[in-house]
C-alpha positions as CSV (number, residue, x, y, z in Angstrom):
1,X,129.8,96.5,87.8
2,X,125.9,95.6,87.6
3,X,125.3,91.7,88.9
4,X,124.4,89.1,86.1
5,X,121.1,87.4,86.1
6,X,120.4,83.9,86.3
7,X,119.1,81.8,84.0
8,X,116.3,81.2,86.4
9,X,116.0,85.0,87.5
10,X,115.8,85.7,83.7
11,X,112.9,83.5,83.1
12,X,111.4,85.7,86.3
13,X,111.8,89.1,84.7
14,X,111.3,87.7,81.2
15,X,108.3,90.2,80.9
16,X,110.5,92.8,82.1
17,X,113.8,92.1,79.8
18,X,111.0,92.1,76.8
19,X,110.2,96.1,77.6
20,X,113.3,97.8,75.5
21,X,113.0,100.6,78.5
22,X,114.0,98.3,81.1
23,X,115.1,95.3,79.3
24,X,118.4,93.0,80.3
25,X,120.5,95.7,81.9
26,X,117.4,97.5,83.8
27,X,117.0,94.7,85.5
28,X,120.4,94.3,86.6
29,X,119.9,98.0,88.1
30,X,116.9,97.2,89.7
31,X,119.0,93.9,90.8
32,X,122.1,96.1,92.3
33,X,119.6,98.8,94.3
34,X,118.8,98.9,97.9
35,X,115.3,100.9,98.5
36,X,114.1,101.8,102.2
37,X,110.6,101.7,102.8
38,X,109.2,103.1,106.3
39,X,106.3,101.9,107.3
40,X,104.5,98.5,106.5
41,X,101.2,99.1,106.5
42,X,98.5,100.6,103.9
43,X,101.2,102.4,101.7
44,X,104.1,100.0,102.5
45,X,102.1,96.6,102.2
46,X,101.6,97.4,98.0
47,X,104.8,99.0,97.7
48,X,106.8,96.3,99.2
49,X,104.9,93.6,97.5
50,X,105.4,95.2,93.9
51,X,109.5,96.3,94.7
52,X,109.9,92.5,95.4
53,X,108.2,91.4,92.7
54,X,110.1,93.6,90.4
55,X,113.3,92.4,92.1
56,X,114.6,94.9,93.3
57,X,118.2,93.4,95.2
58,X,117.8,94.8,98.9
59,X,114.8,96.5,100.8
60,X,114.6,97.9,104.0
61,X,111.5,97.8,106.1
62,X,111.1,99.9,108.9
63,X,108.1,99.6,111.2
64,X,107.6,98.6,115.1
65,X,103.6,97.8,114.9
66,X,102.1,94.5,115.0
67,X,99.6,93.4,113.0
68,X,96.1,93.4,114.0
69,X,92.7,92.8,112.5
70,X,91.2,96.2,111.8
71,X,94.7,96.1,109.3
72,X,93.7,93.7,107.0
73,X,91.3,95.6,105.3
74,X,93.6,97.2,103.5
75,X,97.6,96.3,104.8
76,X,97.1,93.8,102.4
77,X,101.1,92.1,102.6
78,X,99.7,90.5,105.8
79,X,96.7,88.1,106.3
80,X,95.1,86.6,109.3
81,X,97.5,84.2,110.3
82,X,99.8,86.9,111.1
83,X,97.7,88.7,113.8
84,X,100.0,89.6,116.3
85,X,102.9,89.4,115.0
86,X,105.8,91.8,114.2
87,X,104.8,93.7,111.0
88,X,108.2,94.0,109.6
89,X,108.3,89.5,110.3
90,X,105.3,89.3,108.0
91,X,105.9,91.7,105.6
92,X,109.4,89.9,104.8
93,X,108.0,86.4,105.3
94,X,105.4,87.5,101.9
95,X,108.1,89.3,100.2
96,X,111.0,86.2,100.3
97,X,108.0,84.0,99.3
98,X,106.6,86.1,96.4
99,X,110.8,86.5,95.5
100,X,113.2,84.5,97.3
101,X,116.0,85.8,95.1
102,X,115.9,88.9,97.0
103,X,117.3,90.5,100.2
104,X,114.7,92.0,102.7
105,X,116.3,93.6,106.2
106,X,114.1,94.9,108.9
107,X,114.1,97.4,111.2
108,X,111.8,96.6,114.2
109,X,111.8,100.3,115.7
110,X,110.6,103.7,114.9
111,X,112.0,105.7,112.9
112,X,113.7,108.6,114.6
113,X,116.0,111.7,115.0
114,X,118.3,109.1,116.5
115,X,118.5,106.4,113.9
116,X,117.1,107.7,110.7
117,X,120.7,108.6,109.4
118,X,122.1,105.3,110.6
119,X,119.3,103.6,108.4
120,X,118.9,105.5,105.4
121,X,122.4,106.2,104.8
122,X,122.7,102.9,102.6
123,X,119.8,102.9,100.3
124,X,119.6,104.2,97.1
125,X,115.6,105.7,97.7
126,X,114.1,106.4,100.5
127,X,109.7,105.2,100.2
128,X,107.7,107.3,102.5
129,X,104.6,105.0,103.5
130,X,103.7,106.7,107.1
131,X,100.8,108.8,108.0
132,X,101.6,110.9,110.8
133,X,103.5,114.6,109.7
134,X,106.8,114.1,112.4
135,X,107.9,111.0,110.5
136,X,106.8,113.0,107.0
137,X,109.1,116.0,108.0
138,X,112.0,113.4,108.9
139,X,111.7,111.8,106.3
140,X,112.3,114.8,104.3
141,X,115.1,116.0,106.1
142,X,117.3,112.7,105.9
143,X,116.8,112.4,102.5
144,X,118.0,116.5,102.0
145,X,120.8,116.3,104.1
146,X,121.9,112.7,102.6
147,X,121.0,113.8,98.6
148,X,118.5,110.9,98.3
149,X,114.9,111.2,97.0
150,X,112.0,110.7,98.7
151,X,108.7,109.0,97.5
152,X,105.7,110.7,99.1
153,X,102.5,109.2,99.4
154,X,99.4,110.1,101.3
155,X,95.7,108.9,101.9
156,X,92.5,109.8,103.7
157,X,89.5,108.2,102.8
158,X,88.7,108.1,99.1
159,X,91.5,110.8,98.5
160,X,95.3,110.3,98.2
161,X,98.3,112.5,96.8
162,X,102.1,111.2,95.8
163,X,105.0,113.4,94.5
164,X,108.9,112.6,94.4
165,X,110.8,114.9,96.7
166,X,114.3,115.5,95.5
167,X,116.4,119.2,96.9
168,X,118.4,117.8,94.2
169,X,116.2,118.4,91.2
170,X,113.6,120.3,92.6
171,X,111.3,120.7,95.6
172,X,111.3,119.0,98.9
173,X,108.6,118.5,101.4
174,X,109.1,121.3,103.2
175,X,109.1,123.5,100.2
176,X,105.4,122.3,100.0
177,X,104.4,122.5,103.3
178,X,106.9,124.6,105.7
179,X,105.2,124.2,108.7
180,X,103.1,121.5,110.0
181,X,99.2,121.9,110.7
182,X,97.9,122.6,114.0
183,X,97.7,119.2,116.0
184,X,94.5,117.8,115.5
185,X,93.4,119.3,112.4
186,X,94.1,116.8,109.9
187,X,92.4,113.5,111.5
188,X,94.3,110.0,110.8
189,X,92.6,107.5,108.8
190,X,92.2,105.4,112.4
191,X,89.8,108.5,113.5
192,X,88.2,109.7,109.5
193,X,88.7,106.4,107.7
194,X,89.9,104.9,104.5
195,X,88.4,103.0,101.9
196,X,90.8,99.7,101.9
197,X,91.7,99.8,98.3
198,X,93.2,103.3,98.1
199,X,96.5,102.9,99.5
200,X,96.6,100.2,97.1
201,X,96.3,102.9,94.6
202,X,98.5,105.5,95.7
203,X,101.2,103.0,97.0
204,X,101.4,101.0,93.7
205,X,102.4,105.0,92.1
206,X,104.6,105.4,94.8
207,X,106.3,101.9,93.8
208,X,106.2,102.9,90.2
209,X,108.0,105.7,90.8
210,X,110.8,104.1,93.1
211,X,111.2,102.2,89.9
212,X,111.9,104.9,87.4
213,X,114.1,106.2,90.0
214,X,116.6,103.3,89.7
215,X,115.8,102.4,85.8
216,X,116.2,106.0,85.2
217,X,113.3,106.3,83.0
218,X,110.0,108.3,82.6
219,X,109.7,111.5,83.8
220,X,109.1,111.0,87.8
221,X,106.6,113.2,89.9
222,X,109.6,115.5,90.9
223,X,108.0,119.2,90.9
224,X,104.3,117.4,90.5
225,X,101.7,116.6,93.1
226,X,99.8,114.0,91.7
227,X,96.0,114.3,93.4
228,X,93.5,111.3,93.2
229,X,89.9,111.0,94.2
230,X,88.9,107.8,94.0
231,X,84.6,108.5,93.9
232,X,85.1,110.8,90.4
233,X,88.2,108.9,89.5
234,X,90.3,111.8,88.7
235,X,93.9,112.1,88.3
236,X,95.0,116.0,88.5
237,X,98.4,117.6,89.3
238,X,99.8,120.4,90.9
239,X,102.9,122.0,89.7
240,X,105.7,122.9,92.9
241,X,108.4,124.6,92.5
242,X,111.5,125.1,94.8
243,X,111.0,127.4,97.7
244,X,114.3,129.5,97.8
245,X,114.0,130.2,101.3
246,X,113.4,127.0,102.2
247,X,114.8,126.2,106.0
248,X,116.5,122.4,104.8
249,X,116.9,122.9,101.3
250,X,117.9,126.2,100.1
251,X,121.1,127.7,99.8
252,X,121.4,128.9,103.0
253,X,119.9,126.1,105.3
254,X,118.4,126.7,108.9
255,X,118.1,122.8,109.2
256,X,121.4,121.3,109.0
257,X,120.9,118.3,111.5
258,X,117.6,116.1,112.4
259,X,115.6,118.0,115.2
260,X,112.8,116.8,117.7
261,X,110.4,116.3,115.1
262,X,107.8,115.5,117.7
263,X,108.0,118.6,119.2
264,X,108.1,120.4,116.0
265,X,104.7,119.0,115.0
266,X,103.2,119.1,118.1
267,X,102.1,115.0,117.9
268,X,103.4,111.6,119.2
269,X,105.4,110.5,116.2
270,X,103.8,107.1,115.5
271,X,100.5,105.7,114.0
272,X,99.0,104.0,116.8
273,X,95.1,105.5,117.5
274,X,94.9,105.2,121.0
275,X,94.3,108.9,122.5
276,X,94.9,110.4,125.9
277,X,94.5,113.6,127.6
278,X,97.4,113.0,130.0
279,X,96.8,111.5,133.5
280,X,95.2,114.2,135.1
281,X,92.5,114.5,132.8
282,X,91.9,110.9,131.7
283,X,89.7,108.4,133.3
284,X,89.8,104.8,132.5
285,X,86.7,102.5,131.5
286,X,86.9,100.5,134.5
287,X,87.1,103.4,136.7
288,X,84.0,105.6,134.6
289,X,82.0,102.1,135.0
290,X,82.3,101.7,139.0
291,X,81.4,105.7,139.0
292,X,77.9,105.1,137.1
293,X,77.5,102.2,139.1
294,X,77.5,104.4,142.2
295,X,75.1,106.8,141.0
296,X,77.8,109.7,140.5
297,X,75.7,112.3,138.4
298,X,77.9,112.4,135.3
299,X,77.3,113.9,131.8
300,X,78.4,112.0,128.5
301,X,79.6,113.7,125.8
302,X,79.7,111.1,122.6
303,X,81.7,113.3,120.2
304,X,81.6,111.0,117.7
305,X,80.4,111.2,113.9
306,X,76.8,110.6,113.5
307,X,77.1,107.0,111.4
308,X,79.5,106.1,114.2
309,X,76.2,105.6,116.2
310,X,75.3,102.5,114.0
311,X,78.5,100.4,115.4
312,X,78.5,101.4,119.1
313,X,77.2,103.5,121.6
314,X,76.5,103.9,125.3
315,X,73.6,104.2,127.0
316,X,72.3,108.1,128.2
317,X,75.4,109.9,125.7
318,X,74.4,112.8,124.3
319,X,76.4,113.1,120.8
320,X,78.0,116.5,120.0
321,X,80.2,115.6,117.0
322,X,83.9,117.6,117.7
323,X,83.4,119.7,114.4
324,X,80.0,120.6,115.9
325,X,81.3,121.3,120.0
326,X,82.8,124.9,119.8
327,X,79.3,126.2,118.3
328,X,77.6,124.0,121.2
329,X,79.4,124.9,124.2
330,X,76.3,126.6,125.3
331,X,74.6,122.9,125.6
332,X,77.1,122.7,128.2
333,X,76.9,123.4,132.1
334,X,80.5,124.0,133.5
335,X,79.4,123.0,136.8
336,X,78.3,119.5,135.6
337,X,80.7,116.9,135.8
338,X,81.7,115.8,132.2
339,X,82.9,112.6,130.6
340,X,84.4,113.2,127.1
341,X,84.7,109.9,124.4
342,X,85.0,109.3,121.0
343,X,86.3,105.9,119.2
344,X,89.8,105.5,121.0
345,X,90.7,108.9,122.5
346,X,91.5,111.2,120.3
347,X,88.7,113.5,119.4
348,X,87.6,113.7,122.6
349,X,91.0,114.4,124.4
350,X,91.3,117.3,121.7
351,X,87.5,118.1,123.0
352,X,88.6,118.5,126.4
353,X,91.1,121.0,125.2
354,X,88.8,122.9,123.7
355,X,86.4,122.7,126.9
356,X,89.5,123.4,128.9
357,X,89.9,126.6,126.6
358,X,86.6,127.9,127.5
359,X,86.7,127.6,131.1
360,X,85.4,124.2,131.6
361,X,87.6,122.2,135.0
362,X,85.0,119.2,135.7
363,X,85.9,117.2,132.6
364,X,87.9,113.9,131.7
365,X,88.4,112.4,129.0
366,X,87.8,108.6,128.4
367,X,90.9,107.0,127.8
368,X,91.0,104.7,124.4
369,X,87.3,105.5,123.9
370,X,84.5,103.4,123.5
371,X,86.7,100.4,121.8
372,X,88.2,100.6,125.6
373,X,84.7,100.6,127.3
374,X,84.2,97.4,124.6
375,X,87.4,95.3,125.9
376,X,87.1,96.4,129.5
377,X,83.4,96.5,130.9
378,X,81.0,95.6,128.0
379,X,82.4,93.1,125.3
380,X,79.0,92.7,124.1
381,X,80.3,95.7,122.1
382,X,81.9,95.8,119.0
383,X,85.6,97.3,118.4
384,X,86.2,99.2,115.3
């Protein structure tokens, strides 16, 4: 039995009840479903805001971030006055407001092997808005093993990609992509960017299709990936089909539980930017500063982009850009004493591998970058 509408929630969806595709009982649907979205940030902000708006009865928000000021430019369900608080607080504070006729619950905690089931199990459609590959491959899996489909969405700079995942009519993620990349090879959009209005793009599809899902009309992105580039503004797709040996999906499944998706991708499972090399080859700002200040002889390698340059840099740094470091090792003298940095971490802890690689041992690794050398020794600096 679908739940009757208000006289006043019928005046709300007027626009809605006049489309004969949705119309008076769509509504209802949309009024009885339950849709989890992980992550409430770029992706989540646009599809939150829009599944609310399209009252949609009960969504789930799972993310354990706060919300800072290098979000806004593009997290755009939260706004200044919520800078520091929980994002899954503000994202439901904007959501009852734009629709108090809904039901929001939060999840204030990653989403893991541990307590994906627990959460998923009771939602109709499961929105994928993270950006790091363990929570993408979990993701998957839950909704596999629990016969749910999964939105996909994904962005990096002016580029982004969405498809509908569902073993049950087609293709999964893992049918796609079976095995992660290589750690490091596919920077985040904290380390390569994003220009603030593209998860707008790609997360309004991904809410568009969540919508179809419960209305049951349209022919959703199941066995499409829809590709978008936002500087020739082009819409392609690729067509998938069902890989039969698929490890979660096919008929004979290696995956039948969750596993340490962590260990499977080879990266911390969570969004945050800072980077470290582990505590034997990190050194912290305050501890590189006193070092110059003594005079230790002590080589900086920025390996920053060039353009980076214009927002911050530090004195006597020679820049070697990551992509650039393996063809330049010969710069390099192995007895010097080296001090890796990038932004926050990341690049140049996966520089020190590579130096590590090649026989470099006098190298460390600036932990959290040069946005750590702003905050701790020179806040005449700017953090990005």
């Amino acid at each position: 039995m679908l739940p009757i509408l208000s006289h006043e929630e019928i005046l709300r969806y007027s626009r809605h009840l006049l489309i004969p595709e949705v119309g008076l009982e769509g509504q209802r649907k949309l009024k009885a479903a339950s849709i989890l979205v992980i992550g409430t940030g770029g992706l989540g902000s646009p599809v939150a805001l829009y599944l609310a708006a399209a009252g949609v009865g009960h969504i789930g928000l799972v993310d354990y971030d706060v919300v800072d000021s290098s979000n806004l430019q593009r997290q755009v369900i939260h706004g200044t006055a919520s800078v520091g608080e929980l994002k899954v607080e503000s994202a439901r504070r904007r959501m009852l407001d734009l629709n108090p006729g809904i039901e929001v619950e939060v999840y204030n905690e990653p989403f893991t092997s541990a307590n994906a089931m627990r959460i998923a199990s009771d939602y109709d459609v499961i929105v994928d808005g993270t950006d790091n590959f363990p929570t993408r491959y979990l993701s998957n899996d839950v909704c596999v093993l629990l016969g749910k489909p999964n939105v996909y969405g994904s962005i990096f700079r002016f580029e982004g990609q969405a498809s509908v995942f569902d073993a049950r009519r087609g293709p999964c993620y893992r049918c796609l992509f079976p095995e992660p990349p290589p750690p490091g090879l596919v920077p985040s959009c904290a380390e390569g960017g994003v220009l603030g209005v593209l998860p707008g793009t790609i997360g309004t599809i991904q809410a568009t299709e969540a919508l179809k899902l419960v209305l049951g009309i349209g022919e959703p992105l199941i066995g499409r990936l829809l590709l978008y580039n936002a500087l020739d503004m082009s819409f392609d797709f690729v067509n998938l089909k069902k890989n039969p040996k698929c490890k979660v999906c096919s008929p004979e499944p290696e995956i039948t539980e969750l596993i340490d998706y962590e260990a499977f991708c080879g990266v911390p499972g969570h969004d945050h930017e800072e980077g470290s090399a582990g505590k034997e080859w990190d050194i912290t700002a305050r501890d590189l500063a006193e070092r110059l200040k003594n005079g230790t002889p002590l080589r900086l390698i920025d390996v920053r982009e060039p353009h980076e340059l214009e927002i911050s840099r530090l004195p006597g740094a020679q820049l070697i850009p990551l992509g650039q470091l393996a063809a330049r090792l010969s710069e390099l003298d192995s007895a010097e004493e080296i001090v890796l940095f990038c932004k926050a971490g990341t690049r140049s802890a996966r520089a020190l591998e590579l130096l590590l690689s090649a026989g470099f041992r006098k190298v460390k690794n600036l932990k959290g970058g040069i946005n750590a050398w702003a905050r701790e020794v020179d806040p005449s600096l700017p953090i990005y």
